[in-house]
N, C-alpha and C positions, 0 to 999 in steps of 0.2 A: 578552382572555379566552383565552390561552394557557396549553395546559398544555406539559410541559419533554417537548420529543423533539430528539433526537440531531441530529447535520445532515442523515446520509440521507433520515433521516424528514421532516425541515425540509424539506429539499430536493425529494422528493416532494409535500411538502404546497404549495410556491411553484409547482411544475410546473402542481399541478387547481387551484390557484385560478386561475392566470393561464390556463385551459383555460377553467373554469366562466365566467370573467369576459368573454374575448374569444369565445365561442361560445354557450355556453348562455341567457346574458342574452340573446342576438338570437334564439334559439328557443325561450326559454321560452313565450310568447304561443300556438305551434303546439303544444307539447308538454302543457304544464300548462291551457292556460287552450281550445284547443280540442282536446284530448285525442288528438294525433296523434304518438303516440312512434313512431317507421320502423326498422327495420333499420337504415338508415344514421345513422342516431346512434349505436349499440350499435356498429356498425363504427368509424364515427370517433374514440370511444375508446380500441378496439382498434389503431388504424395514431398516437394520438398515446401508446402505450405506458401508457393508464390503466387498461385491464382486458384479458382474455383471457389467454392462458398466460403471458406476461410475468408480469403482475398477479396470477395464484391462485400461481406457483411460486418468485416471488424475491420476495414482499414479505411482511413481519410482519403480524401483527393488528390492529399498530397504527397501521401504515399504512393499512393495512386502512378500519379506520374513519374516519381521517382523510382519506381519498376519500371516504368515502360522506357525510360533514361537509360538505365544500367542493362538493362534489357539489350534496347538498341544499338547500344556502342557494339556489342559482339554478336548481334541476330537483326539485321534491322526487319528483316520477312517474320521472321515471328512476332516480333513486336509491333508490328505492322496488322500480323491477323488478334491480336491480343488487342489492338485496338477498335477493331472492327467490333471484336466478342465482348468489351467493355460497353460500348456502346449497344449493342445488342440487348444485354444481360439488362443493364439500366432502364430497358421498359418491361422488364420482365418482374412478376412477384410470385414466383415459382422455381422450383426446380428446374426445370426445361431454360432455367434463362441462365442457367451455369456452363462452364469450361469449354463448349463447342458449339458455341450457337452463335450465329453470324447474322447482319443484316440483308434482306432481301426489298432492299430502297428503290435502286436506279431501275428505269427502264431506258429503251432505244433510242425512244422520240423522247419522252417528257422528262429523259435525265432525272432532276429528283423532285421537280415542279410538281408537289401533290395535283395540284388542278388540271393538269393534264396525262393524266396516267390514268392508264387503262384497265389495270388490275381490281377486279371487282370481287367483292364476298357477298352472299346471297346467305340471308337465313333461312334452316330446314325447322323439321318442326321435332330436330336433336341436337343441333348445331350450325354450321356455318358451312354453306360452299365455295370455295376459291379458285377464280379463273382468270387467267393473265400469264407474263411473262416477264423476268430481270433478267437483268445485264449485270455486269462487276459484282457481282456473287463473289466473295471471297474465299476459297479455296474448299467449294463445297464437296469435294471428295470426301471429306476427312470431318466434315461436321456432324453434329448431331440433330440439330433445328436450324429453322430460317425463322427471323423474325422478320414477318411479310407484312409491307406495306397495301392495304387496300382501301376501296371507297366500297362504303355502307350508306344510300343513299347520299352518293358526292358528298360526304364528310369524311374526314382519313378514320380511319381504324388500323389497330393490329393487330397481327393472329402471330403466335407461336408455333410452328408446322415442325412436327417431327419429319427428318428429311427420307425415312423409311415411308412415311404413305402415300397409299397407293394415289397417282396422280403427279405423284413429286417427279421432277425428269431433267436430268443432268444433262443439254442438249452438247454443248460444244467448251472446249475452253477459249478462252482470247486472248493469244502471243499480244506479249506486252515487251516494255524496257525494264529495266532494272527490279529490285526485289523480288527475286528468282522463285523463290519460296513463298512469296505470297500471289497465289494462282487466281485469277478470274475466270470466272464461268457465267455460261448461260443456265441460267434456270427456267422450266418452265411448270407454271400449276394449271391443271385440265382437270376441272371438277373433282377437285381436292378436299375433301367430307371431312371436317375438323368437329371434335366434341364442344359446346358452349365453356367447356374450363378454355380453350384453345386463344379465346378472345380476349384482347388485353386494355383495349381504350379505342372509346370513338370517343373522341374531343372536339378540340380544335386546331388550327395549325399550330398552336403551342408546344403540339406533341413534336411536331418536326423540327421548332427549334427547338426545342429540349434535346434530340439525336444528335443536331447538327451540334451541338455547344459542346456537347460528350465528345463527338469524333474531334471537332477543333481543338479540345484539351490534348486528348489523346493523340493527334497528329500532331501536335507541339510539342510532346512531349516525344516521340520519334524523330523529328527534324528535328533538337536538340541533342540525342543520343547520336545520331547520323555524324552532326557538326563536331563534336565531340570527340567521337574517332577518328574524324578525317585533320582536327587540330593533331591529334595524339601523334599521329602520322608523320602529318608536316614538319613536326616539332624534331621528331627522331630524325628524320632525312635533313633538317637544316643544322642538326649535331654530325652526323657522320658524313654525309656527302661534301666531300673535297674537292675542290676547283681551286687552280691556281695558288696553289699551295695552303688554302685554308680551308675551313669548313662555310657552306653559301651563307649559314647562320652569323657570319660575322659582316657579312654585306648591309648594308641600311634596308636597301629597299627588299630584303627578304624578313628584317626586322619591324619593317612597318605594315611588313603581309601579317605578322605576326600578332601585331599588336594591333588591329582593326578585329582579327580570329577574336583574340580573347574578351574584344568590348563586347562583341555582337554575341556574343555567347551568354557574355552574363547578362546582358541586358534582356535576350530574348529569354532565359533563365527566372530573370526576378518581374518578366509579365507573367510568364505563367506560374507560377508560383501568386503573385498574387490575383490570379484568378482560381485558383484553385481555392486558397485561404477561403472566399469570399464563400464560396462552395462547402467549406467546413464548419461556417459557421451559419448557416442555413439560408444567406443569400441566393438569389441566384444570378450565375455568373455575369450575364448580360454580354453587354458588347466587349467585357472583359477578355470571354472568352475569342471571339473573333480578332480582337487584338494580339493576343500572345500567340494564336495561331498563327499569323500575319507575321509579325514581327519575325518568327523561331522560322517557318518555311523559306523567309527570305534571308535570313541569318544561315539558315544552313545550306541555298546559291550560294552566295558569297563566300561561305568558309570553304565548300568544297572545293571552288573555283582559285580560292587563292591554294589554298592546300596541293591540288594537282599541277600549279606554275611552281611552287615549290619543289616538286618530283619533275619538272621539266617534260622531254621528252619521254621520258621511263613511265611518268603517272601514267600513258596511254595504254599503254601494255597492262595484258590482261594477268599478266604475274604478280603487277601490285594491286593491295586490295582498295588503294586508290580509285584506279577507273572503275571500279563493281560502285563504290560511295559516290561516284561521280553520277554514274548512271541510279544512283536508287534514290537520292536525294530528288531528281523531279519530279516525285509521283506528291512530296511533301506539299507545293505549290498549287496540287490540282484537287488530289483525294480529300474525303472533309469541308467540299466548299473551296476555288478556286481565289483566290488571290483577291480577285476584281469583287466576289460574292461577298467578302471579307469588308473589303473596303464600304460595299454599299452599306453593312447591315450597321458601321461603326458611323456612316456619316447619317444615316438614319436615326442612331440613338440620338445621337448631338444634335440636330437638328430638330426633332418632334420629341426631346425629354429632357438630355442635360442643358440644357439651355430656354426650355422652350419658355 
């Protein structure tokens, strides 16, 4: 299930799998299955050259995703928060927007509707004050910065918040399903005194699609990793498991679960891939990206679903790491822009541009 990348790209991609395989497999159990992502994983990436300034400043997008691929098949919580920190990082043109710095997007009520969000920054006469509160804070124990969503007279702005100052306040976390490892939190800022370096763009909603396009690459690029490993699975279980004196792999209809796995994979595969391309060559993505998000979150339903009919009644049990895939694949559907969000932004392009 290869798509065609260059040698660099090849050659990076041999580098995280042989990373994912000899390391992540031996902490998957701590990371994924008792929800204990550390600092030092996020470090260890960083010292074997897979993310941090290396990683945001000399690699394409399409490298890009194909770490967050090879990533996922054996972490999908990590590569889960490494999507968050990409997206992060990409409004960031500083230091502060490397290895551990997350978005501070959603709120309670206005979700990620900039126009209804309550979170305000106030200019001082040294910098910036910030007051408000998020929601789904990605596993900000272990971060470094938040890159905080506010209005500057009702226009969006961002600020870069080191998570040590004073004001910054880690209210609760919020018991979620699946991807054990990637923890949500409350956040809250109470006259939070940032230096004028701190401020990053007051624009236009441009900036919000700009985030959104980053996470839908990034979440595609996870709901492919997800899909991936739960084929790999299926694949092994319809080789060994025995019924009626054969393996189920010789039955048709466990053949055509198969064979539906591998279209939706490559297919959901070579949209994002060429939205990323598009991204390399200094387009930008457009509805590109909301399509291959679409496509790969709904590609990786389907594969799971046919994957865990292939483990039968055993996928349920929490012994196979089936049901953990089963469960960490819905968050692909919601996080990043929901399914339905997806749809509008694509039948919007077509409607008022490719066709207009």
């Amino acid at each position: 299930m290869d798509f065609y990348l260059n040698n660099q790209e090849t050659e990076y991609r041999t580098m995280v799998t042989n990373y994912a395989r000899e390391v992540l497999s031996v902490e998957r159990d701590r990371i994924d299955g008792q929800g204990e992502l550390q600092e030092g994983d996020i470090s260890n990436l960083v010292t074997a050259g897979l993310w941090g300034e290396h990683f945001f400043t000399n690699t394409n997008w399409t490298t890009k995703v194909t770490t967050l691929i090879e990533l996922a098949k054996e972490s999908p919580s990590l590569a889960g928060f490494l999507v968050d920190s990409l997206a992060a990082a990409s409004l960031c043109s500083n230091e502060s927007g490397q290895d551990r710095t997350v978005l501070a997007l959603v709120e309670e009520q206005a979700g990620s509707d900039f126009q209804s969000m309550s979170t305000v920054a106030s200019r001082t006469s040294d910098g910036w004050v910030i007051n408000g509160d998020k929601c789904f804070v990605t596993n900000a124990s272990i971060t470094s910065a938040f890159v905080v969503f506010a209005k500057v007279d009702n226009k969006p702005a961002v600020f870069v918040v080191e998570s040590r100052t004073p004001g910054v306040a880690i209210q609760s976390e919020q018991s979620k399903m699946g991807l054990n490892g990637l923890r949500f939190f409350n956040v809250s800022f109470q006259n939070v005194a940032v230096p004028e370096t701190a401020y990053v763009a007051v624009e236009s909603e441009e900036v919000m699609q700009k985030v959104f396009s980053y996470l839908a690459l990034g979440m595609g690029a996870l709901s492919i990793g997800i899909a991936e490993a739960a084929f790999n699975l299926a694949l092994d279980r319809a080789r060994a498991r025995q019924q009626f004196g054969k393996p189920i792999g010789d039955n048709q209809a466990v053949q055509f679960m198969v064979a539906k796995m591998v279209v939706k994979i490559n297919a959901a595969k070579s949209m994002l891939y060429r939205a990323t391309q598009r991204l390399d060559v200094g387009e930008a993505p457009g509805a590109s990206a909301n399509a291959a998000k679409l496509m790969a979150s709904e590609a990786c339903r389907d594969v799971v679903h046919h994957a865990l009919q292939i483990y039968g009644g055993h996928g349920l049990l929490s012994e196979h790491r089936i049901s953990q895939l089963y469960q960490d694949q819905r968050i692909t559907e919601l996080f990043g822009g929901t399914s339905e969000t997806q749809r509008n932004a694509i039948s919007k392009y077509v409607i008022e541009e490719l066709y207009a």
